[in-house]
PDB file of N, CA, C and O in Angstrom:
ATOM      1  N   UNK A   1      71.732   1.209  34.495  1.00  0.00           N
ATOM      2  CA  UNK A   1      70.820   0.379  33.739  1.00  0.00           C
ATOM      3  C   UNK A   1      69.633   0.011  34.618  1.00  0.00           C
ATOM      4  O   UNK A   1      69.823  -0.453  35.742  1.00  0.00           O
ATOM      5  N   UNK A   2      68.246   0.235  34.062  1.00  0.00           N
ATOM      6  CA  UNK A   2      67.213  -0.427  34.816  1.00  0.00           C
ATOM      7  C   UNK A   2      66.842  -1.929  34.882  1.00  0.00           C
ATOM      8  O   UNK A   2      66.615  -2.604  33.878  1.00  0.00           O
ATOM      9  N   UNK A   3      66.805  -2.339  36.003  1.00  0.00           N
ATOM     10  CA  UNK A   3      66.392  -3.937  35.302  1.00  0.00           C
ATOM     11  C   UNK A   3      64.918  -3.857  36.390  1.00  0.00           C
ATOM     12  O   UNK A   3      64.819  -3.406  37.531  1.00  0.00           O
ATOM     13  N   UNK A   4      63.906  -4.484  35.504  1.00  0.00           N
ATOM     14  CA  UNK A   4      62.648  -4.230  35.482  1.00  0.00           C
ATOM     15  C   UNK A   4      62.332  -5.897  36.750  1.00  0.00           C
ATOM     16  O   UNK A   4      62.623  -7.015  36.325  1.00  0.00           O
ATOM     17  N   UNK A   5      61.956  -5.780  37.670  1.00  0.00           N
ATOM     18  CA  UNK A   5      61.056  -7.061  38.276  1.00  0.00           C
ATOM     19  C   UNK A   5      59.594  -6.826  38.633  1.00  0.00           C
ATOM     20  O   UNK A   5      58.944  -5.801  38.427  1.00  0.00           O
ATOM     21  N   UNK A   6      59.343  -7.535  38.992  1.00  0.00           N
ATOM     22  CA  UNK A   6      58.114  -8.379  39.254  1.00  0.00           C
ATOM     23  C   UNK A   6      57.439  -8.750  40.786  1.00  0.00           C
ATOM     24  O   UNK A   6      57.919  -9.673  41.444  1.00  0.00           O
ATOM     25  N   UNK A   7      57.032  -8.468  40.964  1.00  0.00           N
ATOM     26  CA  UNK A   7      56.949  -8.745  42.937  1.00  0.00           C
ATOM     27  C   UNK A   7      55.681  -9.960  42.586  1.00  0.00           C
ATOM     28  O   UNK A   7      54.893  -9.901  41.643  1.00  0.00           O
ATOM     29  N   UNK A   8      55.751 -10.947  43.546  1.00  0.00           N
ATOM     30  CA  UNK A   8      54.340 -11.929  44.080  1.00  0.00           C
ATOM     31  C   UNK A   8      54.338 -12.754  45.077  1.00  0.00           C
ATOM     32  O   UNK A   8      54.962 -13.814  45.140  1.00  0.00           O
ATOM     33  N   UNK A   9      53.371 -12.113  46.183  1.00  0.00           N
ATOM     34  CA  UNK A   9      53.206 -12.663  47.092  1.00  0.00           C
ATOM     35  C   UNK A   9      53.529 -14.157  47.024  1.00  0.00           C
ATOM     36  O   UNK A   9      52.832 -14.850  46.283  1.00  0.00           O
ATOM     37  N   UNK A  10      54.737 -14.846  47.878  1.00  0.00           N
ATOM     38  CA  UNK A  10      54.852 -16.248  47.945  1.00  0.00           C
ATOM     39  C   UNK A  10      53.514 -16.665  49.039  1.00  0.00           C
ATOM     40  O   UNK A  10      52.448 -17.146  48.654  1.00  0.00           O
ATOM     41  N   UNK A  11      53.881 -16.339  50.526  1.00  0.00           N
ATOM     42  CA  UNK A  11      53.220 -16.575  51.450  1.00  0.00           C
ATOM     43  C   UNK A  11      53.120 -15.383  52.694  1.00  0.00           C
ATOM     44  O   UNK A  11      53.849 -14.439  52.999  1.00  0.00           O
ATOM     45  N   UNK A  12      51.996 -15.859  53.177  1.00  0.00           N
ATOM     46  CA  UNK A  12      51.074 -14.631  54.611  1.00  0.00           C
ATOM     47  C   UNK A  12      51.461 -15.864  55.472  1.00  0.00           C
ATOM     48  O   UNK A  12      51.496 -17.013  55.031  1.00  0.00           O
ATOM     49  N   UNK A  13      51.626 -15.656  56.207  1.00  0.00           N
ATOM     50  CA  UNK A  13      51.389 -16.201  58.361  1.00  0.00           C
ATOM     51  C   UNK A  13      51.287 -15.491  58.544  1.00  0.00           C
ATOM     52  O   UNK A  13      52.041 -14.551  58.293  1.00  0.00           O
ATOM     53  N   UNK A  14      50.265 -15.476  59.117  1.00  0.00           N
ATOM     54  CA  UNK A  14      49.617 -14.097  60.181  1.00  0.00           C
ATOM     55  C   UNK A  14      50.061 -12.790  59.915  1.00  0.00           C
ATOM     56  O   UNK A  14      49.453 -12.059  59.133  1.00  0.00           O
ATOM     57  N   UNK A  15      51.059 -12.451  60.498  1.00  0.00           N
ATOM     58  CA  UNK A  15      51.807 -11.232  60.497  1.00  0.00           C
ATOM     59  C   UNK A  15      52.844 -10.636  59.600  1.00  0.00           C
ATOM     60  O   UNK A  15      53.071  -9.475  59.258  1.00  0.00           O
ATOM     61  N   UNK A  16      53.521 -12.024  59.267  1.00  0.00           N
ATOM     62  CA  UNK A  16      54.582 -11.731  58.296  1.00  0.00           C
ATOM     63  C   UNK A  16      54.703 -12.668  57.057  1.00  0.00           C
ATOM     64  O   UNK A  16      54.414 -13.861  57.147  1.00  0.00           O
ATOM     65  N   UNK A  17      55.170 -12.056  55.812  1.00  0.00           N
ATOM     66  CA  UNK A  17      55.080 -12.271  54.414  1.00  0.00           C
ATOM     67  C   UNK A  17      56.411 -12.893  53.884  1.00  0.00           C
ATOM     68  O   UNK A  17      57.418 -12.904  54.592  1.00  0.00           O
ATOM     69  N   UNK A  18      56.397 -13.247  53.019  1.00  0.00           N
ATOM     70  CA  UNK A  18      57.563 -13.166  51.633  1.00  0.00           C
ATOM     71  C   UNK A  18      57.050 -12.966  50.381  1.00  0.00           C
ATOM     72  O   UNK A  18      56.267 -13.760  49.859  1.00  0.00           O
ATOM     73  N   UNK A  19      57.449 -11.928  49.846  1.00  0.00           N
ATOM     74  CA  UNK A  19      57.508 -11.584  48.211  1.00  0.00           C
ATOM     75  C   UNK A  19      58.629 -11.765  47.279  1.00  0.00           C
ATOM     76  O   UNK A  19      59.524 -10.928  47.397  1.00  0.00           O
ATOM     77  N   UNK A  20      58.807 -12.783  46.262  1.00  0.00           N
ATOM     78  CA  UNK A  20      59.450 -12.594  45.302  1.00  0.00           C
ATOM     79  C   UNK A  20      59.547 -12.095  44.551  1.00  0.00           C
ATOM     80  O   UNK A  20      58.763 -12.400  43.653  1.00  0.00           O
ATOM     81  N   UNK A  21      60.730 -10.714  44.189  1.00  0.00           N
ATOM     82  CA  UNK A  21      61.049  -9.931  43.692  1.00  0.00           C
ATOM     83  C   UNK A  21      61.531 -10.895  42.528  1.00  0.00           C
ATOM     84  O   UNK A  21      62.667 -11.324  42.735  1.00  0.00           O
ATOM     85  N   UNK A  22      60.998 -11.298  41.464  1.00  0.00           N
ATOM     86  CA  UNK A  22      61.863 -11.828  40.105  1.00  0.00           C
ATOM     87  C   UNK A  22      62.240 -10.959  39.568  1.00  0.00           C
ATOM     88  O   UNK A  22      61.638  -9.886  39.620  1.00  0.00           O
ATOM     89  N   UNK A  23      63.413 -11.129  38.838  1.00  0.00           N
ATOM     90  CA  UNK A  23      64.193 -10.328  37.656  1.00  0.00           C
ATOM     91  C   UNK A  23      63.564 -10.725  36.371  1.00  0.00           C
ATOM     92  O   UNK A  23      63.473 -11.910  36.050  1.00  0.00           O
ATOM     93  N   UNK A  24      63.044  -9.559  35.489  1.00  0.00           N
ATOM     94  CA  UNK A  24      62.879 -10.248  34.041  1.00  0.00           C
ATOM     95  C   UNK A  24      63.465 -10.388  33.133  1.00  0.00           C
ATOM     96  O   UNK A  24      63.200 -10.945  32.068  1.00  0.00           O
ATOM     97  N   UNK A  25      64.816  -9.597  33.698  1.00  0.00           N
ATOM     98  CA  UNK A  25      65.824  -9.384  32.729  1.00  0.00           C
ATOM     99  C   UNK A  25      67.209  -9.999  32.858  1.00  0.00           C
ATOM    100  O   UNK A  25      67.689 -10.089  33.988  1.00  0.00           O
ATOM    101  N   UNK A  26      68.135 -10.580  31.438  1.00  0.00           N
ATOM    102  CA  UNK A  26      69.205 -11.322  31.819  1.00  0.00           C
ATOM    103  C   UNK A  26      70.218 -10.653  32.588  1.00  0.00           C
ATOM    104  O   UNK A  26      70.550  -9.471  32.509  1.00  0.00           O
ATOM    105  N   UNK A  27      70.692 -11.597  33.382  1.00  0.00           N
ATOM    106  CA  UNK A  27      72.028 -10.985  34.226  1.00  0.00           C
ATOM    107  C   UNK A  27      71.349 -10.410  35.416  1.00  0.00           C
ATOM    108  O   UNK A  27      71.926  -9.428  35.884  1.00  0.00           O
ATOM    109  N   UNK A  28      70.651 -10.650  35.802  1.00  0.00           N
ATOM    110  CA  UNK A  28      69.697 -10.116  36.713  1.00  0.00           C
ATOM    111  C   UNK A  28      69.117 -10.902  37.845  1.00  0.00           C
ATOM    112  O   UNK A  28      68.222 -11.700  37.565  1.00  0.00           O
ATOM    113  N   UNK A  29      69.514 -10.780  39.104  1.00  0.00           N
ATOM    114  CA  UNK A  29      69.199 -11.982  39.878  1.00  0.00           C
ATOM    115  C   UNK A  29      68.071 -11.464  41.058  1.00  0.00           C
ATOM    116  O   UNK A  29      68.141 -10.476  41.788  1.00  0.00           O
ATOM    117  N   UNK A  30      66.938 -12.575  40.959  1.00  0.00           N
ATOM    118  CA  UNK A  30      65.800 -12.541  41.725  1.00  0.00           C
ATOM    119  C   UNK A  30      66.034 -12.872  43.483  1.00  0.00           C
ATOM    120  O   UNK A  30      67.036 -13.450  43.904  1.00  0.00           O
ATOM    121  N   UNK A  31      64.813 -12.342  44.441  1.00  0.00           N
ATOM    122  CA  UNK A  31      65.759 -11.960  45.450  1.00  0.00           C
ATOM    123  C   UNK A  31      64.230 -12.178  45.947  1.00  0.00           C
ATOM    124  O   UNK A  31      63.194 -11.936  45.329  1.00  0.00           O
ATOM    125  N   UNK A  32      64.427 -12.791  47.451  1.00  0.00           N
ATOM    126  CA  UNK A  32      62.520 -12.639  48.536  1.00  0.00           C
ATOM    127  C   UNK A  32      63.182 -11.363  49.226  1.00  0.00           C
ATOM    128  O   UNK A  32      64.297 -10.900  49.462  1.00  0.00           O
ATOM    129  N   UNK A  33      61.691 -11.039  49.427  1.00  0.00           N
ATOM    130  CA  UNK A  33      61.656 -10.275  50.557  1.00  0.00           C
ATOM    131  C   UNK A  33      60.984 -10.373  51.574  1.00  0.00           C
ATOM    132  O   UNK A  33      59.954 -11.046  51.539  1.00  0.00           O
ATOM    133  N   UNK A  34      61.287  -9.890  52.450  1.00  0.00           N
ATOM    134  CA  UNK A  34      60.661 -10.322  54.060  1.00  0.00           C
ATOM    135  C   UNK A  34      59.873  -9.553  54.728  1.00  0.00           C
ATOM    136  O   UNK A  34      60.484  -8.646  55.292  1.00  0.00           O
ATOM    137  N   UNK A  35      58.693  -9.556  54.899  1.00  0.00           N
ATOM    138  CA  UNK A  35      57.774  -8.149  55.605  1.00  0.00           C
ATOM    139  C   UNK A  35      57.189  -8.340  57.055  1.00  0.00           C
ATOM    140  O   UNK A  35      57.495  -9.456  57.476  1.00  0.00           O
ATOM    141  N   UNK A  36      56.663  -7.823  57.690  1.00  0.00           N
ATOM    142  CA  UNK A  36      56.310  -7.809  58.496  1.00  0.00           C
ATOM    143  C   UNK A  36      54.890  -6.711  58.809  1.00  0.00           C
ATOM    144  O   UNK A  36      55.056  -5.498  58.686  1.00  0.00           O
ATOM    145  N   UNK A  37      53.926  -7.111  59.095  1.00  0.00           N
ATOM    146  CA  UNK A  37      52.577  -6.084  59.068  1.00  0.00           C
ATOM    147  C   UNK A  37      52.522  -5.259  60.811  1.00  0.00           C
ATOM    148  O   UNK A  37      52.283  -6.017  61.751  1.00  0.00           O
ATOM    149  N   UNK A  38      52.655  -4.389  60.985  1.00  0.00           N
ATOM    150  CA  UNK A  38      52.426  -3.482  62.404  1.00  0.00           C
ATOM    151  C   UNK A  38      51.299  -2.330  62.012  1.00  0.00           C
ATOM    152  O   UNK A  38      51.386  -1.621  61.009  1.00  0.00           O
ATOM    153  N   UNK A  39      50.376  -2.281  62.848  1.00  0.00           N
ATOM    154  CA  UNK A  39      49.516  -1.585  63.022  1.00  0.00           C
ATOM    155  C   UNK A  39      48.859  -1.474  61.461  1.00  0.00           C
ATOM    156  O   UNK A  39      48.646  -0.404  60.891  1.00  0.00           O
ATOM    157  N   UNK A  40      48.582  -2.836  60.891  1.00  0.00           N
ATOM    158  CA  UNK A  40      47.892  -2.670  59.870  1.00  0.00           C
ATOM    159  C   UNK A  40      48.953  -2.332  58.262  1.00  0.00           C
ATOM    160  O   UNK A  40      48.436  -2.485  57.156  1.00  0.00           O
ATOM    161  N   UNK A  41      50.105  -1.978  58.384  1.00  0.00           N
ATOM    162  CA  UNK A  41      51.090  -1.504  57.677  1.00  0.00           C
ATOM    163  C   UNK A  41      51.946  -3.002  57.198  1.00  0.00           C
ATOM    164  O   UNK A  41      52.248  -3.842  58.046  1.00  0.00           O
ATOM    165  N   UNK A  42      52.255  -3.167  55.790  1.00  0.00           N
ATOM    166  CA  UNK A  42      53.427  -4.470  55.968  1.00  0.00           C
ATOM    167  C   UNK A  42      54.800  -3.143  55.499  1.00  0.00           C
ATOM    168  O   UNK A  42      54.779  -2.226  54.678  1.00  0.00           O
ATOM    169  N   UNK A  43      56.009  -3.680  56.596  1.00  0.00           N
ATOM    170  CA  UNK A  43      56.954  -3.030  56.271  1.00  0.00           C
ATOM    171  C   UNK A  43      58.187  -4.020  56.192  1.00  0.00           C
ATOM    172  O   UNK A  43      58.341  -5.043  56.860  1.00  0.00           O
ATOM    173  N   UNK A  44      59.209  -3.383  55.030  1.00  0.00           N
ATOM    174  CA  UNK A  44      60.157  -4.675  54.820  1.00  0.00           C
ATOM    175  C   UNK A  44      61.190  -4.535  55.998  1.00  0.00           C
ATOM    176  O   UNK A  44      61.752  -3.549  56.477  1.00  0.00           O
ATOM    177  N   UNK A  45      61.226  -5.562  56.224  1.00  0.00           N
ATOM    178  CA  UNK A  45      62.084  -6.226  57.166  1.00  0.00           C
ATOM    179  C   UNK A  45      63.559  -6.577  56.526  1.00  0.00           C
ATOM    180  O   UNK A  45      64.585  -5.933  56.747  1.00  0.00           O
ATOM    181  N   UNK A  46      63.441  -7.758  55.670  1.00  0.00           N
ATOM    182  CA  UNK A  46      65.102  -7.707  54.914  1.00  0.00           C
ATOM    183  C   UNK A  46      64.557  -8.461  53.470  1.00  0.00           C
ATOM    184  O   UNK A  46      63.464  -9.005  53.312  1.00  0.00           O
ATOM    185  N   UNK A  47      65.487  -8.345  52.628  1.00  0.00           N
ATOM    186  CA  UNK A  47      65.559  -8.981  51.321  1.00  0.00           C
ATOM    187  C   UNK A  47      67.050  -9.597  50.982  1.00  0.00           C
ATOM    188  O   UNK A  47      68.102  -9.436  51.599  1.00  0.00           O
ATOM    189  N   UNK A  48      66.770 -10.383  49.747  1.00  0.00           N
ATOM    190  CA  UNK A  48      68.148 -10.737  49.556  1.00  0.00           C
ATOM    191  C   UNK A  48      68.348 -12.949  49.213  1.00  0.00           C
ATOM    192  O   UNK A  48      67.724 -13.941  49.590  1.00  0.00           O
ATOM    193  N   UNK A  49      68.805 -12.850  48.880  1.00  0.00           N
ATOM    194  CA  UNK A  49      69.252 -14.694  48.537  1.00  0.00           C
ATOM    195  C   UNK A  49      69.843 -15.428  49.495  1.00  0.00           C
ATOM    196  O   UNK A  49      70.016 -16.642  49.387  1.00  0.00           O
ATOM    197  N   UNK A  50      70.144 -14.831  50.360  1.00  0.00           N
ATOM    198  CA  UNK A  50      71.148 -15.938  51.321  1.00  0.00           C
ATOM    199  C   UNK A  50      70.416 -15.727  53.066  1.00  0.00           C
ATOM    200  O   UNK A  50      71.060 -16.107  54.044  1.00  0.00           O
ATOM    201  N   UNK A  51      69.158 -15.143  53.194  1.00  0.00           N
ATOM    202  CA  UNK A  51      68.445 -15.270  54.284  1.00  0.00           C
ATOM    203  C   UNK A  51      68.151 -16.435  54.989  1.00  0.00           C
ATOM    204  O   UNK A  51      67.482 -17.253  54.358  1.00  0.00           O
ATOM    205  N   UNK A  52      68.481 -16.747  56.174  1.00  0.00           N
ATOM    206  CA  UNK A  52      68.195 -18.049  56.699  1.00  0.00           C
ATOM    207  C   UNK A  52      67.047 -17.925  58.154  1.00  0.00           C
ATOM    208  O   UNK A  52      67.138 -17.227  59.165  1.00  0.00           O
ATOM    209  N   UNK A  53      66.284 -18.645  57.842  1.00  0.00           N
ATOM    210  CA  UNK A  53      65.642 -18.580  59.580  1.00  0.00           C
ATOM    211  C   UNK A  53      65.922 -18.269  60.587  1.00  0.00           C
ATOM    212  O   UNK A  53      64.991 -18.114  61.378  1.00  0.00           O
ATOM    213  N   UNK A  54      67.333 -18.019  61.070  1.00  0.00           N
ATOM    214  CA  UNK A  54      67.437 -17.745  62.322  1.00  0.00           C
ATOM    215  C   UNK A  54      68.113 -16.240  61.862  1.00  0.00           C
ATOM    216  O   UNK A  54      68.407 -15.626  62.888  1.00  0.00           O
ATOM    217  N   UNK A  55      68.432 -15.499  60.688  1.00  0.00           N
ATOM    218  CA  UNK A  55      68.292 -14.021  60.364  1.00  0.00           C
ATOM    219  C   UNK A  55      66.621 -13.617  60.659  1.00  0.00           C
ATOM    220  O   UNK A  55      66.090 -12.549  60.965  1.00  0.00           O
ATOM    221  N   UNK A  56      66.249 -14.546  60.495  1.00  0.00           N
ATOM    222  CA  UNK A  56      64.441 -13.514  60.773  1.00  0.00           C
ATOM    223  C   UNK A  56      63.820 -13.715  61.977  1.00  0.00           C
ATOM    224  O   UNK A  56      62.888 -13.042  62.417  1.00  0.00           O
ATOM    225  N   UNK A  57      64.601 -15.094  62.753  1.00  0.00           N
ATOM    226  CA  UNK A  57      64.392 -14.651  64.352  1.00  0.00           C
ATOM    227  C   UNK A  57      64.662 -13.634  64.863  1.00  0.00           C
ATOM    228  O   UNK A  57      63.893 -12.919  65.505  1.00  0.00           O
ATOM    229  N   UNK A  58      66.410 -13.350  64.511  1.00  0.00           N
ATOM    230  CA  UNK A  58      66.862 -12.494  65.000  1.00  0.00           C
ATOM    231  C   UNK A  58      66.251 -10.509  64.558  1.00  0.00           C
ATOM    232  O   UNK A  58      66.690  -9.417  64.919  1.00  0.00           O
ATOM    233  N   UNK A  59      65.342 -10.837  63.845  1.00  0.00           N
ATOM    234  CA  UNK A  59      64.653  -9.705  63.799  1.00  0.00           C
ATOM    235  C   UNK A  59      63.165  -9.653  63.989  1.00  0.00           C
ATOM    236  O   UNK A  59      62.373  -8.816  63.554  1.00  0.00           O
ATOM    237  N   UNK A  60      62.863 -11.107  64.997  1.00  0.00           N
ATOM    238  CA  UNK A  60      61.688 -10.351  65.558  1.00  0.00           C
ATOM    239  C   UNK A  60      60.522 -11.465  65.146  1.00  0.00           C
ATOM    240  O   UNK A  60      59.433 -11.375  65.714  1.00  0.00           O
ATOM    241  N   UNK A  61      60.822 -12.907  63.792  1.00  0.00           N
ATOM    242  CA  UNK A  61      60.084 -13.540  63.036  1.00  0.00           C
ATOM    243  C   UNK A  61      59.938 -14.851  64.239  1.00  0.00           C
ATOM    244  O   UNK A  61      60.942 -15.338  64.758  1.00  0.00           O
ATOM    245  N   UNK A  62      58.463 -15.337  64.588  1.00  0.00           N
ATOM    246  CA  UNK A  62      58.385 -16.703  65.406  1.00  0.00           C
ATOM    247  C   UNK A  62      59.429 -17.683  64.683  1.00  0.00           C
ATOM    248  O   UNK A  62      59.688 -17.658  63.480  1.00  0.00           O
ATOM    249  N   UNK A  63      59.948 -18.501  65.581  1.00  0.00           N
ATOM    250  CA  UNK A  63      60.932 -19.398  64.791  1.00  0.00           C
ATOM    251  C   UNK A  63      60.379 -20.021  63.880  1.00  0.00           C
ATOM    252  O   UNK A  63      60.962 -20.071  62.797  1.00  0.00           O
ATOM    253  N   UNK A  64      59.046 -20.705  64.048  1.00  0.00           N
ATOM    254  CA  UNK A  64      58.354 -21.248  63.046  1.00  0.00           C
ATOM    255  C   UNK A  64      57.828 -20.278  62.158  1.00  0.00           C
ATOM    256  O   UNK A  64      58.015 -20.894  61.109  1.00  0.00           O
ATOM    257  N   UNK A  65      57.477 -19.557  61.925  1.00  0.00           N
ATOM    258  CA  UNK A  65      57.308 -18.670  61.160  1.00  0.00           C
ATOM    259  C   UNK A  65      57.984 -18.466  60.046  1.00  0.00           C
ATOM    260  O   UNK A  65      57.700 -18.466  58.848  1.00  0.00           O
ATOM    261  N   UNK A  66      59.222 -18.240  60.865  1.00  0.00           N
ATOM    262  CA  UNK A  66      60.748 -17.879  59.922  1.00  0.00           C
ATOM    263  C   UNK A  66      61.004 -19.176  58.561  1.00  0.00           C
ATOM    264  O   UNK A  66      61.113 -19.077  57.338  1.00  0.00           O
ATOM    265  N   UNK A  67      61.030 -20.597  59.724  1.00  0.00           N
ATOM    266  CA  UNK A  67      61.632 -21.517  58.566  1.00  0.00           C
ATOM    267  C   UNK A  67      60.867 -21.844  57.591  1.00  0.00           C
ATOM    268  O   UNK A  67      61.349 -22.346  56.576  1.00  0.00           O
ATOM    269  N   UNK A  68      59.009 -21.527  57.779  1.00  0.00           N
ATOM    270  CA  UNK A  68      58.003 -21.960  56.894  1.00  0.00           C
ATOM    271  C   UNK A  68      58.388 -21.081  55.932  1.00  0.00           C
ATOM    272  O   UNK A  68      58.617 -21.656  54.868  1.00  0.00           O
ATOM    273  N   UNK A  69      58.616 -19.386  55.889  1.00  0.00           N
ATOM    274  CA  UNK A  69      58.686 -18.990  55.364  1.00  0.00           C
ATOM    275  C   UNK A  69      59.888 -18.750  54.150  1.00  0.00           C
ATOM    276  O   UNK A  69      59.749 -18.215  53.050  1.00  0.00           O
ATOM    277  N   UNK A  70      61.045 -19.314  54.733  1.00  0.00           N
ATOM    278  CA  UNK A  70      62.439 -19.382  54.305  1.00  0.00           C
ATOM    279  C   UNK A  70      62.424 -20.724  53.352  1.00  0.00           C
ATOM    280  O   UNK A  70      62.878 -20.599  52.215  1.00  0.00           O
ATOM    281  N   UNK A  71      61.944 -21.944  53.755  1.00  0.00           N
ATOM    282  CA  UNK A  71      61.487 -23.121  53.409  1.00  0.00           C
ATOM    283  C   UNK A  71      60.901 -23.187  52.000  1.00  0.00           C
ATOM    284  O   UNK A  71      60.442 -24.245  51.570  1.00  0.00           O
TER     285      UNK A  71
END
């Protein structure tokens, strides 16, 4: 079954993003995603509902960075 979403930029810091992936469809659960921009490129880093700030330290996100963005 396809279930159709929606992406929109939540927030930019500098380097790294979050996009909310909404679901438009029932039974269908919406999810951020986490990017990161290198050499001009944003590439995803992780997605998912249960991401916490110190998962996006541990891949590389300023600590502050992480919780503004998780926040």
């Amino acid at each position: 079954m396809h279930r159709e979403r929606r992406a929109s930029v939540e927030q930019v810091i500098d380097d790294f993003a979050s996009v909310l992936f909404g679901c438009t469809q029932p039974n269908c659960e919406s999810a951020i995603a986490y990017l990161k921009r290198t050499n001009g490129r944003w590439a995803l880093v992780d997605y998912g509902t249960g991401l916490s700030p110190e998962d996006l330290v541990g891949y590389g996100f300023p600590a502050d960075v992480a919780r503004a963005l998780v926040d």
